[in-house]
N, C-alpha and C positions, 0 to 999 in steps of 0.2 A: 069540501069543495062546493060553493054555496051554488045553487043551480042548474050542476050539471050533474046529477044523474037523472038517469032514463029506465023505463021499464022495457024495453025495448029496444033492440038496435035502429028501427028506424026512427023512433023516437029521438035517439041519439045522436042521428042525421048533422038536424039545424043546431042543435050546439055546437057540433064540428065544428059548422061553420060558422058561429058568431064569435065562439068562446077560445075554437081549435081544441076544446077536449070535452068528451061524454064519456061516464061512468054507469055500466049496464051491470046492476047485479044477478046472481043467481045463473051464471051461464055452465058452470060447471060444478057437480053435487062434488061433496064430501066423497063418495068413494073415486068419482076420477081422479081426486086431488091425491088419496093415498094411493092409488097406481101410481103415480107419476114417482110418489115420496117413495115407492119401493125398488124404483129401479136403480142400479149399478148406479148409474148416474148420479142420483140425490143422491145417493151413498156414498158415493167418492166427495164430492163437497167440502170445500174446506168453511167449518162451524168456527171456528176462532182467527186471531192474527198471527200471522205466521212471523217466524222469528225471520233477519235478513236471509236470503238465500246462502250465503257462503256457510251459515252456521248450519246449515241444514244435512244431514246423508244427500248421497250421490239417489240415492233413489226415491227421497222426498223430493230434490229439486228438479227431476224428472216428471212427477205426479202434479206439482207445482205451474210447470210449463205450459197444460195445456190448461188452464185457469188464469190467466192472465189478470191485473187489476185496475179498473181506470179510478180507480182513488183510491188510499188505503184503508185496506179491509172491505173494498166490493170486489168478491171475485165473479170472474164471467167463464164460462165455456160455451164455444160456440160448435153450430151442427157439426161441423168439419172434423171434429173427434167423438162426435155420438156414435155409441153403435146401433146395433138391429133393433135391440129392445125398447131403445129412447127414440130412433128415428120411427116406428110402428106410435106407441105413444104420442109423440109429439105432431104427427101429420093427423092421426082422427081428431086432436084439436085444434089441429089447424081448421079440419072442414067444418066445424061450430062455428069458428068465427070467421069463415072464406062469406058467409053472403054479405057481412058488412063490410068486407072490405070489398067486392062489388059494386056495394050501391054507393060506398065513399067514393070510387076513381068515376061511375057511372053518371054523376052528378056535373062533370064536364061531359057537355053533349057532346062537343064537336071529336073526343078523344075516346070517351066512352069507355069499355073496358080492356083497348085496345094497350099490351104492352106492357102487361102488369108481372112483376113476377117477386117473387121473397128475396128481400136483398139481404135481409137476414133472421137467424133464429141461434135463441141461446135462451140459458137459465144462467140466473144471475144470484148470488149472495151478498146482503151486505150483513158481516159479521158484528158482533158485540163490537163497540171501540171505533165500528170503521168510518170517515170522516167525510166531510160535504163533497160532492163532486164539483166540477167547475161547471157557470152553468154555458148549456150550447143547445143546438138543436140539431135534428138529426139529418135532416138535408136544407138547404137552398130551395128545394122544387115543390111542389105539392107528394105529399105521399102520406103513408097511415104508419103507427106505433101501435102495437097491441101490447099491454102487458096484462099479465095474469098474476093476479097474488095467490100463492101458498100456502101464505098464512095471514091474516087479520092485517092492511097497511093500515097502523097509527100512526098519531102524529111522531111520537117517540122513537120510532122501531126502524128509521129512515128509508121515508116513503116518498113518491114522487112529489118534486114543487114545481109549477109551472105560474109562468107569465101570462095570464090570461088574455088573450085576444092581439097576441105577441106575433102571431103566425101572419095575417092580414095587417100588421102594425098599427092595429085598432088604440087609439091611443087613449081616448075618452072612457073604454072598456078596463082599461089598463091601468087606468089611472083608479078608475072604482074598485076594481078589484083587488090589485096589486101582485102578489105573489100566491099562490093557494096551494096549501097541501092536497093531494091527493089521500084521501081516507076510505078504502075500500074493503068487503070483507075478504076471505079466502074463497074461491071461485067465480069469481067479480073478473070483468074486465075495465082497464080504464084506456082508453083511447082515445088518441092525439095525433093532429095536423104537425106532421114531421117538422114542420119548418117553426113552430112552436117554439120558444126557451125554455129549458126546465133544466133541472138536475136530480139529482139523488143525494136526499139529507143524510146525516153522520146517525148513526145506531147507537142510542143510550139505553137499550135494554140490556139483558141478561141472555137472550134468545136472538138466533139471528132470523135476517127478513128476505126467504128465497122467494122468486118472483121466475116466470118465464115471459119472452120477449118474442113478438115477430116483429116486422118490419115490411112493409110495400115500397115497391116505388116503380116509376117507369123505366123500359129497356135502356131509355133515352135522356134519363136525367137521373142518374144513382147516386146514391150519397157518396162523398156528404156535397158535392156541388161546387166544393171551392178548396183552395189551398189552406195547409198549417197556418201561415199569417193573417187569414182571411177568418180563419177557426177564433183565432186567438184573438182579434177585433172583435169576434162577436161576442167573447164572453166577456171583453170587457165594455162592450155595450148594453149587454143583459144585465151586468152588474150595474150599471147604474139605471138603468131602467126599474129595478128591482128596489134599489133606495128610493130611487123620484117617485113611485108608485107607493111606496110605504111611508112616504112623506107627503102623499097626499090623500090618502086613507086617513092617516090620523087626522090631518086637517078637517076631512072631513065629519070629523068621529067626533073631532072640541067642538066643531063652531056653534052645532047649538046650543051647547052648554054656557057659549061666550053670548048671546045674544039676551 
């Protein structure tokens, strides 16, 4: 992701807002990361693709349920079925990363950091085998994305892609940049203006790619901000956004070589 990481969250600020995403390494060491991989939670995880549900035992499709998939082979679980162990875990790092999302909503004076609350929190897998998402964004309104990698996001291992400068419909931005992988280490956060395009690419490795997620947004504008029809315009808006953007990238990549 060519110039947007930061050594600091406030560093990461002004790329929010030029780019809609900043990448702060080093927020969380190696051993918070194996708390996290030791609890129940990462434990239960499903590591491969699951066969259709009908073929499964009455008590895998049960296990199955609360892992829900928004593409095949990303599984999600959300707070709502954490227990004690993961909800303890997961709020101390939340408070790491609560002063960025502060000074991200703080950054509107007139609203300040009136109204802010987690719209949401999960860990997420995307398995060996599992396939591109559609892309979308995560609200209509201004809000913040936190994810956290696990483990190393390559380009391979299906890591975030985002439309750079997508979120302010920066189009000259968009046009330069086009599509960009998100490539972070484990303990890394990458951070993005909700209203952002991205997706999650398909997993060609051997290993799968768990990730944890927050979400912000105002009491007053909660995702995703609009209806299923409205959802489904935008990803077929991103998707051509995402060609015209990669069509002028190249262009710009020959023309000196034509001149």
């Amino acid at each position: 992701l060519e110039g947007c990481e930061a050594p600091t969250f406030d560093a990461a600020l002004p790329m929010l807002r030029t780019s809609g995403i900043g990448v702060v390494g080093g927020v969380f060491d190696e051993g918070f990361i194996n708390r996290i991989k030791g609890t129940e939670l990462y434990q239960s995880m499903p590591t491969s693709m699951q066969r259709a549900r009908h073929r499964l035992s009455r008590a895998r499709q049960e296990e199955l349920e609360i892992w829900p998939t928004s593409a095949s082979g990303r599984y999600h679980r959300r707070e709502e079925s954490f227990d004690d162990e993961a909800m303890a875990v997961f709020e101390e790092m939340e408070q790491a990363i609560y002063p960025l999302v502060e000074a991200f909503f703080a950054e509107d004076r007139e609203k300040g950091v009136e109204g802010i609350y987690r719209s949401e929190m999960q860990i997420l897998n995307a398995v060996p085998g599992s396939l591109d998402q559609a892309w979308h964004s995560d609200n209509q309104s201004r809000g913040l994305t936190i994810i956290i990698p696990l483990v190393d996001f390559t380009t391979d291992n299906g890591p975030t892609q985002v439309l750079v400068g997508s979120h302010t419909r920066t189009w000259p931005l968009l046009a330069q940049h086009g599509a960009q992988v998100v490539r972070a280490p484990a303990g890394a956060i990458a951070a993005y203006d909700s209203r952002t395009y991205h997706r999650g690419l398909g997993n060609s490795t051997d290993e799968g790619r768990p990730a944890i997620i927050f979400c912000y947004d105002r009491t007053w504008s909660p995702p995703p901000g609009c209806g299923p029809y409205s959802s489904l315009a935008n990803s077929y808006v991103a998707g051509i956004l995402n060609l015209l953007s990669a069509g002028s990238v190249m262009c710009t990549s020959l023309w000196p070589q034509s001149r």
